[in-house]
N, C-alpha and C positions, 0 to 999 in steps of 0.2 A: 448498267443495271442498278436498279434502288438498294441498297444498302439496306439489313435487317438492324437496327441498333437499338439496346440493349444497358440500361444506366443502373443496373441491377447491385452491380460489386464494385461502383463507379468511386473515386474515392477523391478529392482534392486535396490535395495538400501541402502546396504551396502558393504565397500569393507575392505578386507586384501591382502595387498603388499607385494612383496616380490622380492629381488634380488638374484637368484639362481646361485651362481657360483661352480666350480670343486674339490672337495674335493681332487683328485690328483693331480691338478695345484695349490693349496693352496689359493684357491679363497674363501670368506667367503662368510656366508649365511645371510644377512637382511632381517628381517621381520620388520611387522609394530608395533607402538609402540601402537597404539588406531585404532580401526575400521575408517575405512573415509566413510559420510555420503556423499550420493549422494545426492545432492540441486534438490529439484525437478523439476526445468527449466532441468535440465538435464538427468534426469531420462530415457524417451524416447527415447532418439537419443542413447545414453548409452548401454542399455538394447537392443535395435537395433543391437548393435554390436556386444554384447557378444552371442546374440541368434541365430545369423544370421547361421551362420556353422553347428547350430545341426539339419538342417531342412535335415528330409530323409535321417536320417541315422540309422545303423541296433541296436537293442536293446543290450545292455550285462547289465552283474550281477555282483555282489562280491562274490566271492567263495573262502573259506578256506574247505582242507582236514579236518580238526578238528571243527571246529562249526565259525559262524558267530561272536561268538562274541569273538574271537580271531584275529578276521581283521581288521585292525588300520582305515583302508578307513571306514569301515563298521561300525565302532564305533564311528568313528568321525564324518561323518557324521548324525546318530541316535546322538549322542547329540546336533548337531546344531538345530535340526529338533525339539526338544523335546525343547530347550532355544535358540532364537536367539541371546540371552547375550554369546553363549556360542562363538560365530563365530571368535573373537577374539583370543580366546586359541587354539582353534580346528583349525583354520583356520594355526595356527602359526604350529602346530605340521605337518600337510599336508606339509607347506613346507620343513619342517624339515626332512621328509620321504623320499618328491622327492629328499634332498641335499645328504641322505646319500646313495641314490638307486643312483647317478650319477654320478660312478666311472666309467663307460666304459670313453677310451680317444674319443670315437665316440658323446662323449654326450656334447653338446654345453650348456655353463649356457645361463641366458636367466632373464628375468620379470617376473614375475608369479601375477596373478589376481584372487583373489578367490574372489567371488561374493554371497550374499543372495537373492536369486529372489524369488520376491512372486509374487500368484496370476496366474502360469500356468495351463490353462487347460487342463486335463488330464482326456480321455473319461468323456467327462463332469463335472467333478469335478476339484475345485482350489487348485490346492496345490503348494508348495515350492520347490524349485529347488538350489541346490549348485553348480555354475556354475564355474569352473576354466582353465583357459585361459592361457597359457607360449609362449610369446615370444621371440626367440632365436635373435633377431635381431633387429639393429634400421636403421631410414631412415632420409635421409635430406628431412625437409620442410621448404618451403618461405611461409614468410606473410608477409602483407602491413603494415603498423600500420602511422598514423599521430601525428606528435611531431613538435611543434614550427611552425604550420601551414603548413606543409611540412611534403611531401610520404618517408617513407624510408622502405627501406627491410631489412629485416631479417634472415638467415638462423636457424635454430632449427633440434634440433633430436629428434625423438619419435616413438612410434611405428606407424605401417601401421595395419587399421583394417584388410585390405584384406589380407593379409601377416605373421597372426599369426598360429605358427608352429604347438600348439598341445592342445588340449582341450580336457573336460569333460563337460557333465551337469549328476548331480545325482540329480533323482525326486524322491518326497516321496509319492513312490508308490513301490505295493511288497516288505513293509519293510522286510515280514517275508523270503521274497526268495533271499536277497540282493540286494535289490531296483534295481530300472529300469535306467541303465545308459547309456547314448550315448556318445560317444567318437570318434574323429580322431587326425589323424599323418599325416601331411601331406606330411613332409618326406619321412615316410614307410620305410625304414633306420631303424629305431629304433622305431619299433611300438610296438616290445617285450620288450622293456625297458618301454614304455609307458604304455602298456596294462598290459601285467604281472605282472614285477618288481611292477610300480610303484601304477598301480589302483588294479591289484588282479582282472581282470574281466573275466568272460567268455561269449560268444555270448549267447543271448537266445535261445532256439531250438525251434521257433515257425514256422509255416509254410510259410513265405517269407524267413526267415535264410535258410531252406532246403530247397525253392526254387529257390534260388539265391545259391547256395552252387553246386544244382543241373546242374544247367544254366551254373555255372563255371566249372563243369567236362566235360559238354560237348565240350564245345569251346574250351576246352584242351585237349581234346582227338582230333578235329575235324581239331588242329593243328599240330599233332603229326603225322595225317594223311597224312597231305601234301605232 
C-alpha cells in the first residue's frame, strides 16, 4: 500500500559530499573528510530543497536475487538507520558504488549530496530518511555584496536547486521488504544506470503502481491506433 508522506517537521542535518567523476576519463572520486553539520538558521530552506522533488512520486524497493542482506544500498543504509555516527562511512561507501557503477561514456560525473533527515512523517509516524541528491552540472550566479561602502558584483558557480539531475530518499519504513524508496532521473537517458546499476530498486506493486502501469498501456495502445 502507498505510503501517506509528510515533509512537514522534516529536518536535515547532516551532510556527506562528494565529487563523482568517470572512472574511464580518469577522473577521481572525493569524498568528505567529516560529516558537515547543518547550522540550524539553515536547516529549513535546506531540507526545502532536498525534499522538494520527492513529492508524488511512485514507491520502489531494494531487491537482491539472493537476500537483502547482500545489497550494499540495503546494508548501508540499515546501518545509518541503526547509528547516525555511522553516515560518515556509510555515506562515503554510497559514493564509492555510484563511482564504480559509472563507467557507461553516457554517464556524466557530477556533486553527490547524501543527506540525514529526520523527523518524516510516514503514515503518521516520524521516522529518518537518507536522502541523496547528484548533480551533473553547475550554473553562473550574480550576487550583490557591499565593500568600501560600495555595490559590486560578483559572478559564482554552484548548483541550481531546480536543475538537480538525479535523486533518492530511502525512508525507514518496510526495513524487512527493502525500505520504501522514492527516486527520479530526470534525464531518463540513464534511469537503468540509476535505478538498477546503482540503487538495486524495483517499483512497489501496490495498486496506484498497477494503476498507473495500467493508464500507460492504454495511451499506448490508443497511440498505436492512430
Amino acid at each position: 500500500m502507498s505510503a501517506k508522506i509528510r515533509f512537514t517537521s522534516a529536518s536535515a542535518t547532516g551532510l556527506v559530499l562528494a565529487k563523482v567523476g568517470h572512472p574511464q576519463r580518469d577522473e577521481p572520486l572525493e569524498t568528505s573528510k567529516e560529516v558537515f553539520k547543518v547550522k540550524e538558521e539553515d536547516q529549513e530552506s535546506l531540507t526545502a530543497i532536498f525534499l522538494k522533488p520527492f513529492k508524488n512520486l511512485a514507491a520502489h524497493r531494494f531487491s537482491h536475487h539472493s537476500s537483502l542482506d547482500q545489497h550494499e544500498m540495503n546494508v548501508c543504509s540499515k546501518a545509518i538507520f541503526e547509528n547516525a555516527d555511522a553516515l560518515l562511512d556509510k555515506g562515503c561507501e554510497i559514493a564509492k558504488r555510484l563511482y564504480s557503477k559509472s563507467n557507461h561514456p553516457n554517464i556524466k560525473s557530477g556533486d553527490l549530496c547524501i543527506s540525514l533527515v529526520e523527523e518524516i512523517d510516514v503514515d503518521g509516524q516520524l521516522t529518518t530518511g537518507i536522502c541523496i541528491l547528484k548533480s551533473e552540472s553547475v550554473v553562473p550566479f550574480l550576487s550583490i555584496s557591499t565593500k568600501d561602502g560600495d555595490l559590486h558584483l560578483h559572478t559564482e558557480q554552484g548548483i541550481n536547486p531546480e536543475k538537480i539531475d538525479k535523486g533518492c530518499l530511502i525512508l525507514n519504513h518496510l526495513s524487512d521488504k527493502g525500505y520504501y524508496v522514492l527516486t527520479f532521473d530526470r534525464s531518463g537517458t540513464d534511469s537503468r544506470f540509476w535505478v538498477r546499476d546503482f540503487l538495486g530498486v524495483l517499483p512497489v506493486t501496490d495498486p496506484s503502481f498497477l494503476t498507473k502501469n495500467y493508464a500507460n498501456m492504454a495511451v499506448a495502445f490508443m497511440e498505436k491506433e492512430k
